[in-house]
CHARMM internal coordinates of N, CA and C (Angstrom, degrees):
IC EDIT
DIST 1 N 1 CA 1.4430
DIST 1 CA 1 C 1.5328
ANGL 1 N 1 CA 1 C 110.87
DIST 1 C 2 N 1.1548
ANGL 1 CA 1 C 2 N 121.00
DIHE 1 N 1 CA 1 C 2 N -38.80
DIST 2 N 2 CA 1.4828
ANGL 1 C 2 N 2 CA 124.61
DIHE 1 CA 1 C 2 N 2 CA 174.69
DIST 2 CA 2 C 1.4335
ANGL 2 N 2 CA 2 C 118.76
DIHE 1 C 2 N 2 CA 2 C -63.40
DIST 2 C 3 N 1.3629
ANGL 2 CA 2 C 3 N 110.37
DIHE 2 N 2 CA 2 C 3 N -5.42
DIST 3 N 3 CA 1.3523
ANGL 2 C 3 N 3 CA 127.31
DIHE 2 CA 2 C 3 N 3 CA -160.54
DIST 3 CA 3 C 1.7138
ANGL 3 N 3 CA 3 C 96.10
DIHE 2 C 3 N 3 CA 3 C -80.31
DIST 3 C 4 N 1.6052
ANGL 3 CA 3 C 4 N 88.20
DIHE 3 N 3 CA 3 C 4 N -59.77
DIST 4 N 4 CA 1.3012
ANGL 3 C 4 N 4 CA 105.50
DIHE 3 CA 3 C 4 N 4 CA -168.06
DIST 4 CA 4 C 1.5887
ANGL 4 N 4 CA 4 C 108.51
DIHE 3 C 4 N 4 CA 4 C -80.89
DIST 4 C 5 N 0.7293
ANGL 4 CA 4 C 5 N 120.43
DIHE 4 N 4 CA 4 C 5 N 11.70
DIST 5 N 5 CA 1.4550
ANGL 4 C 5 N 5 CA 134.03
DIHE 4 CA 4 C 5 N 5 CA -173.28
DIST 5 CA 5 C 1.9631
ANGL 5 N 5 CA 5 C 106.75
DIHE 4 C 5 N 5 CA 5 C -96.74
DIST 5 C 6 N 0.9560
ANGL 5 CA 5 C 6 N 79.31
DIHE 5 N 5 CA 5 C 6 N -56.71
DIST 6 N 6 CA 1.6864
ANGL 5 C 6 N 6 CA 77.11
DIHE 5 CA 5 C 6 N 6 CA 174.66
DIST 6 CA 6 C 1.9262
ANGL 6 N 6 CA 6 C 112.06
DIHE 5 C 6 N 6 CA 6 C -112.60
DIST 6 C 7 N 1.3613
ANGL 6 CA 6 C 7 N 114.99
DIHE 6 N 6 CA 6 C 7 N 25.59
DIST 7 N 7 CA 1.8532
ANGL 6 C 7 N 7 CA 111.69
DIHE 6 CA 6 C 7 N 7 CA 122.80
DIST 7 CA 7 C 1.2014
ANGL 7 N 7 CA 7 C 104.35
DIHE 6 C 7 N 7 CA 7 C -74.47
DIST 7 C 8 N 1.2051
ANGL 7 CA 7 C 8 N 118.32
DIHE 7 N 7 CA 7 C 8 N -48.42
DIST 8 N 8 CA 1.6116
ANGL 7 C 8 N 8 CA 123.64
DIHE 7 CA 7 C 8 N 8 CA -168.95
DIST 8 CA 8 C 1.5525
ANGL 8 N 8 CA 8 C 95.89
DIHE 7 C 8 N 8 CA 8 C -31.87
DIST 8 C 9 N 1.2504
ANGL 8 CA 8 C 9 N 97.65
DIHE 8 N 8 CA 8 C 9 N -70.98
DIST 9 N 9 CA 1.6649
ANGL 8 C 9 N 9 CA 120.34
DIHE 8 CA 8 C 9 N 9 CA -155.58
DIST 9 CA 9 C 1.6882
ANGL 9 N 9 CA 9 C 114.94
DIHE 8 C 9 N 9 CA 9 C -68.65
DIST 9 C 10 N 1.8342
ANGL 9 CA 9 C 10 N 106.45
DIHE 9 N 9 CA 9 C 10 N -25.26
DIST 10 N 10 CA 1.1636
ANGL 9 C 10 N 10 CA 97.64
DIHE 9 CA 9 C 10 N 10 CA 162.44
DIST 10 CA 10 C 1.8641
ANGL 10 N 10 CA 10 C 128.65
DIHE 9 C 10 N 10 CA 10 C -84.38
DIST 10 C 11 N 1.0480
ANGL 10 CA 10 C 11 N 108.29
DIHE 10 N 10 CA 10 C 11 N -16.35
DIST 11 N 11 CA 1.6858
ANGL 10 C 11 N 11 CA 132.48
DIHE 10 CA 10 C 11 N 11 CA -154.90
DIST 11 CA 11 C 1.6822
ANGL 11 N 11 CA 11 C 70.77
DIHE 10 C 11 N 11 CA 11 C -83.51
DIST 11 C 12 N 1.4331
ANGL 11 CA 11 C 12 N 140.18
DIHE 11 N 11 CA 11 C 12 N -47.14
DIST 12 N 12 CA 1.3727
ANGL 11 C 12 N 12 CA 125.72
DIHE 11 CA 11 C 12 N 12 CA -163.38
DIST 12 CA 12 C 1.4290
ANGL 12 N 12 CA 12 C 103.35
DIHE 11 C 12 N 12 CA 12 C -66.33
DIST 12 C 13 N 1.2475
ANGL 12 CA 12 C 13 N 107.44
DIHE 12 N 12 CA 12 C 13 N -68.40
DIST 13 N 13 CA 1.4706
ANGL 12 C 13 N 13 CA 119.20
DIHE 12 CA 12 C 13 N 13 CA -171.49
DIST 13 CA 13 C 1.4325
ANGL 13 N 13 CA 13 C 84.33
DIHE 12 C 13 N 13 CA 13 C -60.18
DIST 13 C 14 N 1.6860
ANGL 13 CA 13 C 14 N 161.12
DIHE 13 N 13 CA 13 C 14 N -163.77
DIST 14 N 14 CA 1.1774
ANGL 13 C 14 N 14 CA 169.70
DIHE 13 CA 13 C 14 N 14 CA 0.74
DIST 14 CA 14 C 1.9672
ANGL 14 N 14 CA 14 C 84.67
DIHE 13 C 14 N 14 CA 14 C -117.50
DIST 14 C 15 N 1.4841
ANGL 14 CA 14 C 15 N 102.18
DIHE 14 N 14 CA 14 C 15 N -31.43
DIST 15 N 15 CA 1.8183
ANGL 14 C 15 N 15 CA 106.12
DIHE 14 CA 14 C 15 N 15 CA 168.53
DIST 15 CA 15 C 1.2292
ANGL 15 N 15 CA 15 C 137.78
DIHE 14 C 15 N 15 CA 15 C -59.22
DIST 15 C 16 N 1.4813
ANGL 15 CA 15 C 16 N 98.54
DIHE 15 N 15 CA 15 C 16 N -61.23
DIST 16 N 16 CA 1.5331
ANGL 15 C 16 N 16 CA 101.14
DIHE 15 CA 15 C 16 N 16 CA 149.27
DIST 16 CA 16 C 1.4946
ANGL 16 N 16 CA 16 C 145.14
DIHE 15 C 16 N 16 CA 16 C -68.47
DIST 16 C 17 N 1.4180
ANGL 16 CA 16 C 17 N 104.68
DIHE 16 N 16 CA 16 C 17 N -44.10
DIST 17 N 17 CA 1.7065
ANGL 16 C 17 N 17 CA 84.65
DIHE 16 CA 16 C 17 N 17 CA 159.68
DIST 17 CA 17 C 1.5371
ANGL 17 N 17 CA 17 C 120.39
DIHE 16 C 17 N 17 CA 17 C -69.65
DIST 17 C 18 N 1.1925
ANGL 17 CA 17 C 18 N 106.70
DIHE 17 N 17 CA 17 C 18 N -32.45
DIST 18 N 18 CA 2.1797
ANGL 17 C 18 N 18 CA 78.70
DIHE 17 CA 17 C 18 N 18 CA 160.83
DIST 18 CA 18 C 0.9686
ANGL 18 N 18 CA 18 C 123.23
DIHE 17 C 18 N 18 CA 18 C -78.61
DIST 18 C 19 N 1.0044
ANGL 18 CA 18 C 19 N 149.95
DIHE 18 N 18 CA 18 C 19 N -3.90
DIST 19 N 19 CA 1.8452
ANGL 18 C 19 N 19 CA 147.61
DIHE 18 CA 18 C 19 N 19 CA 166.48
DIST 19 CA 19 C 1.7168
ANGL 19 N 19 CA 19 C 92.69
DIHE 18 C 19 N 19 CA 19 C -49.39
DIST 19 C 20 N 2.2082
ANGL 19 CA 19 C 20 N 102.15
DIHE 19 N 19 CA 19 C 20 N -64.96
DIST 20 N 20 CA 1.4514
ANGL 19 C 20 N 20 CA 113.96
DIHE 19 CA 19 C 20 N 20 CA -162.35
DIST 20 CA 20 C 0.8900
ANGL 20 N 20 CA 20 C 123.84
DIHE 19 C 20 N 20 CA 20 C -67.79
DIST 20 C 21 N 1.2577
ANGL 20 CA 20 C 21 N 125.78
DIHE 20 N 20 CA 20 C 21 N -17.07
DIST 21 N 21 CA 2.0147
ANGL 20 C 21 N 21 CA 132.31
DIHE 20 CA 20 C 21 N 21 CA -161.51
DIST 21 CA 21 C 1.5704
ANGL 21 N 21 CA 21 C 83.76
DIHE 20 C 21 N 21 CA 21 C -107.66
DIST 21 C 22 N 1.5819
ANGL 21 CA 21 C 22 N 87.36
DIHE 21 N 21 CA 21 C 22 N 155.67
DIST 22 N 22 CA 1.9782
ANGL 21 C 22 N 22 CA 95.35
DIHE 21 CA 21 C 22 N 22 CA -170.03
DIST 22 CA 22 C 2.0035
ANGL 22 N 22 CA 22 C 73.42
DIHE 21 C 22 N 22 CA 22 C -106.34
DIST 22 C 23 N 1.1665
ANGL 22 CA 22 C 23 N 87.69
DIHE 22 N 22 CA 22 C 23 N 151.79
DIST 23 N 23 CA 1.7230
ANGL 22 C 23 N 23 CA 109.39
DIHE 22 CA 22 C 23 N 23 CA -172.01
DIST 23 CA 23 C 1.4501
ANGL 23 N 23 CA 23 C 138.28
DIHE 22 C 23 N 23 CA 23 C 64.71
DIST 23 C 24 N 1.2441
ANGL 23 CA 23 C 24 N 101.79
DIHE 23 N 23 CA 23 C 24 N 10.82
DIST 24 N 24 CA 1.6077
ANGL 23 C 24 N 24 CA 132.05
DIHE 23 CA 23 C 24 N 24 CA -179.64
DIST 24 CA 24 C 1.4673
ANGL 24 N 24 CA 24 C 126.63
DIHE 23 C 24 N 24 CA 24 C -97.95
DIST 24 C 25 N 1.9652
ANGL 24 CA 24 C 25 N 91.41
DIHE 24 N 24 CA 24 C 25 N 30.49
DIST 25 N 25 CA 1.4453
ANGL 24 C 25 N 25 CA 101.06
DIHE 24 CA 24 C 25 N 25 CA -168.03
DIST 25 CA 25 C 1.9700
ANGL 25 N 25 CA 25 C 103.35
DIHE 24 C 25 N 25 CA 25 C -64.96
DIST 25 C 26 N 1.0127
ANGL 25 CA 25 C 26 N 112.30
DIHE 25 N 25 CA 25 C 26 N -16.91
DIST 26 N 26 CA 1.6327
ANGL 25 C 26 N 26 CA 120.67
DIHE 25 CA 25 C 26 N 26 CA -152.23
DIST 26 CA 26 C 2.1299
ANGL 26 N 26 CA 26 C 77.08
DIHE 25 C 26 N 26 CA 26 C -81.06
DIST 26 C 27 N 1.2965
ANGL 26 CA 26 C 27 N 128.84
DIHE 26 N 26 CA 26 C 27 N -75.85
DIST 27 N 27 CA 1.3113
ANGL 26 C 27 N 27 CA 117.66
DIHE 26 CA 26 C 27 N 27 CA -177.66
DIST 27 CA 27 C 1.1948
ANGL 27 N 27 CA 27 C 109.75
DIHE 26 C 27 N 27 CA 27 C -29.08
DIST 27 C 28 N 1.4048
ANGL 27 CA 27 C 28 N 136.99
DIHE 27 N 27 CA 27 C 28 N -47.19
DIST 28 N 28 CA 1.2409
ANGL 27 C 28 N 28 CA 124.16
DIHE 27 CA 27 C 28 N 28 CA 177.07
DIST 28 CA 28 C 1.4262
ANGL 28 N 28 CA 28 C 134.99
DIHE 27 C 28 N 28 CA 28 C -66.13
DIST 28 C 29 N 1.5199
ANGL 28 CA 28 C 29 N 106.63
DIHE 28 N 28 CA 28 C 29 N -35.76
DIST 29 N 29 CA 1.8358
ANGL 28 C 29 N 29 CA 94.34
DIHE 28 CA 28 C 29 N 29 CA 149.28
DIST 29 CA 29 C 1.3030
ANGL 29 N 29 CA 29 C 107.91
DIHE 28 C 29 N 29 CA 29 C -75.21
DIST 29 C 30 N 0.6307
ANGL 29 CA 29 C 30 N 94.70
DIHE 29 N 29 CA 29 C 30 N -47.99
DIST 30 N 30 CA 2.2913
ANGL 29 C 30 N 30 CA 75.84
DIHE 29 CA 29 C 30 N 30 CA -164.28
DIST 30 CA 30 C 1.5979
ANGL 30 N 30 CA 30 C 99.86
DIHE 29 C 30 N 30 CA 30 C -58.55
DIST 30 C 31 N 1.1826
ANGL 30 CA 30 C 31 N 132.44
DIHE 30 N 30 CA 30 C 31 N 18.72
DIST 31 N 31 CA 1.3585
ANGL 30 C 31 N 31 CA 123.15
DIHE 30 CA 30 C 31 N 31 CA 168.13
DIST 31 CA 31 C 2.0083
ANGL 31 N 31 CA 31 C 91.71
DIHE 30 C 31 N 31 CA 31 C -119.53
DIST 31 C 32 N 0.6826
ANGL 31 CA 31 C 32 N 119.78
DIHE 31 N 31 CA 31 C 32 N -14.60
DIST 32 N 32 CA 1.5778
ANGL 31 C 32 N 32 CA 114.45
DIHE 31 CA 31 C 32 N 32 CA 179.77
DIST 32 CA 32 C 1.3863
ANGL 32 N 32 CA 32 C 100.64
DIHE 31 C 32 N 32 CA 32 C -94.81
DIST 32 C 33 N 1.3685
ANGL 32 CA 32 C 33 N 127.99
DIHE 32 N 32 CA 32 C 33 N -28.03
DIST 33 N 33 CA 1.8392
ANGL 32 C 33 N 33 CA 110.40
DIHE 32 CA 32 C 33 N 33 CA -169.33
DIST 33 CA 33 C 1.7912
ANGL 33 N 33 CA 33 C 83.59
DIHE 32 C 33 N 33 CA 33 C -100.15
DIST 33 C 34 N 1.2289
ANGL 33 CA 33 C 34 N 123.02
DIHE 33 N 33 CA 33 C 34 N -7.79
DIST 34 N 34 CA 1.9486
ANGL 33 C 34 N 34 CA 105.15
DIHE 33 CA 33 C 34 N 34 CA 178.39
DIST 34 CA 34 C 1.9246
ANGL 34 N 34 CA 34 C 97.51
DIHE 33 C 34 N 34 CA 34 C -83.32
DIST 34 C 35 N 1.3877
ANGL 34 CA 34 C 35 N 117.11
DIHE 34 N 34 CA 34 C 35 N -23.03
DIST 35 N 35 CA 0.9731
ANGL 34 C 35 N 35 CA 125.83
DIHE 34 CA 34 C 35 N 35 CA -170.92
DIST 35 CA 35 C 1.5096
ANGL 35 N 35 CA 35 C 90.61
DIHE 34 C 35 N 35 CA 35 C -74.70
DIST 35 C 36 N 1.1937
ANGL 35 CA 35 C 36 N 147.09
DIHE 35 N 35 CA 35 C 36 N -84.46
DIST 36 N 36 CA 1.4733
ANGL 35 C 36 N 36 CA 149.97
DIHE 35 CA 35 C 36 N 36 CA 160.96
DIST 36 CA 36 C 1.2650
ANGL 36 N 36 CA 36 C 107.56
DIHE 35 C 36 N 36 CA 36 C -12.84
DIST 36 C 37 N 1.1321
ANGL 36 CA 36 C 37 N 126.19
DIHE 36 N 36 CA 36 C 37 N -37.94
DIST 37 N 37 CA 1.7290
ANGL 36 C 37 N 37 CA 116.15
DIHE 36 CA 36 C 37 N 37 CA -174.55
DIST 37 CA 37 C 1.2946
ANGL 37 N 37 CA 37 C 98.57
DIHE 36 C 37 N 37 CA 37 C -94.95
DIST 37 C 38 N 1.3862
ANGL 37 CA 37 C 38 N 116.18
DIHE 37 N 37 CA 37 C 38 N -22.21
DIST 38 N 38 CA 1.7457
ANGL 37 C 38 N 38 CA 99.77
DIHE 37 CA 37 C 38 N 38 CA 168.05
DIST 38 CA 38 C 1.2241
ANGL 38 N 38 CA 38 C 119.76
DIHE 37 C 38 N 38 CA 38 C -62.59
DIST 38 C 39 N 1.1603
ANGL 38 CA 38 C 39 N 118.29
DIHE 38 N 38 CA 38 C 39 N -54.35
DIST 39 N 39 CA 1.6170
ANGL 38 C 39 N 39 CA 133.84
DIHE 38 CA 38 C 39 N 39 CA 178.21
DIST 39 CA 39 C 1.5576
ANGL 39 N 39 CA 39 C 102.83
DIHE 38 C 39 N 39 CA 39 C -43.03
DIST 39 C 40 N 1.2517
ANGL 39 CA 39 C 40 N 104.29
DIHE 39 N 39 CA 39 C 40 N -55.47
DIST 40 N 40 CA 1.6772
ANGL 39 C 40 N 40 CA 104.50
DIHE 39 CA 39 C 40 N 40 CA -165.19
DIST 40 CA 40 C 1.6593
ANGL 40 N 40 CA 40 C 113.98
DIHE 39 C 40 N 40 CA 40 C -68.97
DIST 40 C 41 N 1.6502
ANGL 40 CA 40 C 41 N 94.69
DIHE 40 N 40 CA 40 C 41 N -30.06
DIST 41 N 41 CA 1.7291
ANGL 40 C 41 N 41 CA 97.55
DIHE 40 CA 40 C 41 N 41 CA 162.12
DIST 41 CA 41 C 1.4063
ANGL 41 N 41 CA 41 C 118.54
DIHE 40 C 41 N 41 CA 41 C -43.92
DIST 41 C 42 N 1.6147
ANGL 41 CA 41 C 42 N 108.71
DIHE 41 N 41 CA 41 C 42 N -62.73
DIST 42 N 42 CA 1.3430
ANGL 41 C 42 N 42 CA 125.27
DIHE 41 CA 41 C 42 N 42 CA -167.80
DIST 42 CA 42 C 1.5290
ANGL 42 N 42 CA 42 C 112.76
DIHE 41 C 42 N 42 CA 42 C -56.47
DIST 42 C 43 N 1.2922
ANGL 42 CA 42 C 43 N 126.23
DIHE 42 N 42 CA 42 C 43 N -38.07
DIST 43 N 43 CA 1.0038
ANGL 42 C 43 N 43 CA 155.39
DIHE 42 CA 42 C 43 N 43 CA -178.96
DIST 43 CA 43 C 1.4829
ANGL 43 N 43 CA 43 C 105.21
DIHE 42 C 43 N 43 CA 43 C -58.19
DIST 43 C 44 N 1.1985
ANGL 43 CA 43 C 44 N 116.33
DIHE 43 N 43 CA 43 C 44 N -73.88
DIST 44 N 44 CA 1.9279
ANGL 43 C 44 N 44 CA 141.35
DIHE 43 CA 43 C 44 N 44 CA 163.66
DIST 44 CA 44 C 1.3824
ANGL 44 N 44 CA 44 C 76.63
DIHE 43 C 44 N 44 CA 44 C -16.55
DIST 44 C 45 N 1.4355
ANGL 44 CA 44 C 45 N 107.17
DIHE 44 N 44 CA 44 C 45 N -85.35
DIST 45 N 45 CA 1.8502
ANGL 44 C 45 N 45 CA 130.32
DIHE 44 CA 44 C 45 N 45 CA -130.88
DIST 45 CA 45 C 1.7759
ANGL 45 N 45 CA 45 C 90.83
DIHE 44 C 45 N 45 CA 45 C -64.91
DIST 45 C 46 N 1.4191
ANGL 45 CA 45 C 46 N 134.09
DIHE 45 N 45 CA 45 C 46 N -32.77
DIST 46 N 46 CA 1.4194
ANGL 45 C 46 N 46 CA 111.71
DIHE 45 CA 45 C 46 N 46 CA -159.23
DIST 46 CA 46 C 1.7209
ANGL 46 N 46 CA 46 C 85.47
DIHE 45 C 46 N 46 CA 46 C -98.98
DIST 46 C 47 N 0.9748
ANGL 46 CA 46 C 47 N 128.92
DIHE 46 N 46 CA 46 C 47 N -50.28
DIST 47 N 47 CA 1.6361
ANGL 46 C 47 N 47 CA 106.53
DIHE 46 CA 46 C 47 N 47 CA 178.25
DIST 47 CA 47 C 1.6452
ANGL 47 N 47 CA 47 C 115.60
DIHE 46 C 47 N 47 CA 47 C -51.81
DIST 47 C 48 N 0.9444
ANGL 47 CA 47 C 48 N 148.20
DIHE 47 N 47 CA 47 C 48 N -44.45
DIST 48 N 48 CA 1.3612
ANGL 47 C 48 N 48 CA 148.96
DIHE 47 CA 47 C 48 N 48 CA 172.20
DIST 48 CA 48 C 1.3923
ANGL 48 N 48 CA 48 C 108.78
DIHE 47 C 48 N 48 CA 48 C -67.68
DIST 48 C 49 N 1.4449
ANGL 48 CA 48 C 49 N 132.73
DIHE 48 N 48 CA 48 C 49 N -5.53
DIST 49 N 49 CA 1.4130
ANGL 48 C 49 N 49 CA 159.99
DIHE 48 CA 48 C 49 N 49 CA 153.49
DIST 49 CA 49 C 1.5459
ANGL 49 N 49 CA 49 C 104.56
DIHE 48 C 49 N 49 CA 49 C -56.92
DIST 49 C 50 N 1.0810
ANGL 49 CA 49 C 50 N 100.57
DIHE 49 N 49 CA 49 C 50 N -52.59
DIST 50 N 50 CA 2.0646
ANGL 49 C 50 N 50 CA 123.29
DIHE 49 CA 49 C 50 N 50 CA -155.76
DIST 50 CA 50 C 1.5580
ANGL 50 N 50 CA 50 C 102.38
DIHE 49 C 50 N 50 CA 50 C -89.84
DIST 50 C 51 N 1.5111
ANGL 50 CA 50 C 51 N 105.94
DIHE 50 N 50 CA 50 C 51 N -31.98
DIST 51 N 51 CA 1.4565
ANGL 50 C 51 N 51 CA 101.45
DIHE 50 CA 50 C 51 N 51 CA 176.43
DIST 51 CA 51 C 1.7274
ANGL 51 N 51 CA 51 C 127.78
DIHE 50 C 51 N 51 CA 51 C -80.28
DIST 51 C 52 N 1.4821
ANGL 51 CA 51 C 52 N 97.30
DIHE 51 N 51 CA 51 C 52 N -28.63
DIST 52 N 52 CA 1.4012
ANGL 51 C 52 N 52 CA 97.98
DIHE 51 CA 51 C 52 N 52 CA 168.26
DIST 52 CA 52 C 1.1032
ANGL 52 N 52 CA 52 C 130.94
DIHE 51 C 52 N 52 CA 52 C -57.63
DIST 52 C 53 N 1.5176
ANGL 52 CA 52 C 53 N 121.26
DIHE 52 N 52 CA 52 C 53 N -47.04
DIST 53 N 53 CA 1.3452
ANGL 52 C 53 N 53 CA 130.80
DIHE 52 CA 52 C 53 N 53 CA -158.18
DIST 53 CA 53 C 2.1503
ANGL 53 N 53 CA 53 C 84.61
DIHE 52 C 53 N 53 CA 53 C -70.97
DIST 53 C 54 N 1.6542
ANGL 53 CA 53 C 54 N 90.88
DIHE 53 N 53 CA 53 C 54 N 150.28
DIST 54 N 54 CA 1.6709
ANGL 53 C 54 N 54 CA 102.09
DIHE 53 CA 53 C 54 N 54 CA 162.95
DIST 54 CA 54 C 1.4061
ANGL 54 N 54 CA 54 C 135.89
DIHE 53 C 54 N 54 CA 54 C -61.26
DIST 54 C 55 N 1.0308
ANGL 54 CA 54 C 55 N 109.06
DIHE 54 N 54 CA 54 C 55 N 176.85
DIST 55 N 55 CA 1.9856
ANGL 54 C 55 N 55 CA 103.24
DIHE 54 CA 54 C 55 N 55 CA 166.57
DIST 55 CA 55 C 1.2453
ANGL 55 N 55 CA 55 C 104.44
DIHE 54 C 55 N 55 CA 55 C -124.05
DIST 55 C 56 N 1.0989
ANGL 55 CA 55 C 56 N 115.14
DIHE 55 N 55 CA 55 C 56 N 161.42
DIST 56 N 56 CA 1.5106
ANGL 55 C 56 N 56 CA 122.34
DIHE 55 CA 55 C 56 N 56 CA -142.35
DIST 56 CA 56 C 1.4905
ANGL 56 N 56 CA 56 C 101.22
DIHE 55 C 56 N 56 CA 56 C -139.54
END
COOR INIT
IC SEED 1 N 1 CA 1 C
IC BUILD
């Protein structure tokens, strides 16, 4: 969880300063596809989460 916590936290910040800086379009993707790989982490981690546990 900490993992994803600070993509989280970087994908924001690498977002906002490219939104704010004039020519800093490149921070702004690389803060939208770290943002996507966070998600898809999180995503990974709770289905492979769901598969372990038994059925009952």
């Amino acid at each position: 969880m900490v993992f994803f916590l600070v993509l989280l936290g970087s994908a924001i910040a690498l977002i906002t300063i490219g939104a704010v800086m004039d020519g800093m379009l490149y921070l702004l993707s690389t803060g939208v596809l770290l943002l996507i790989a966070a998600v898809l982490y999180l995503l990974v981690r709770s289905v492979s989460r769901s598969r372990r546990r038994p059925a009952h």
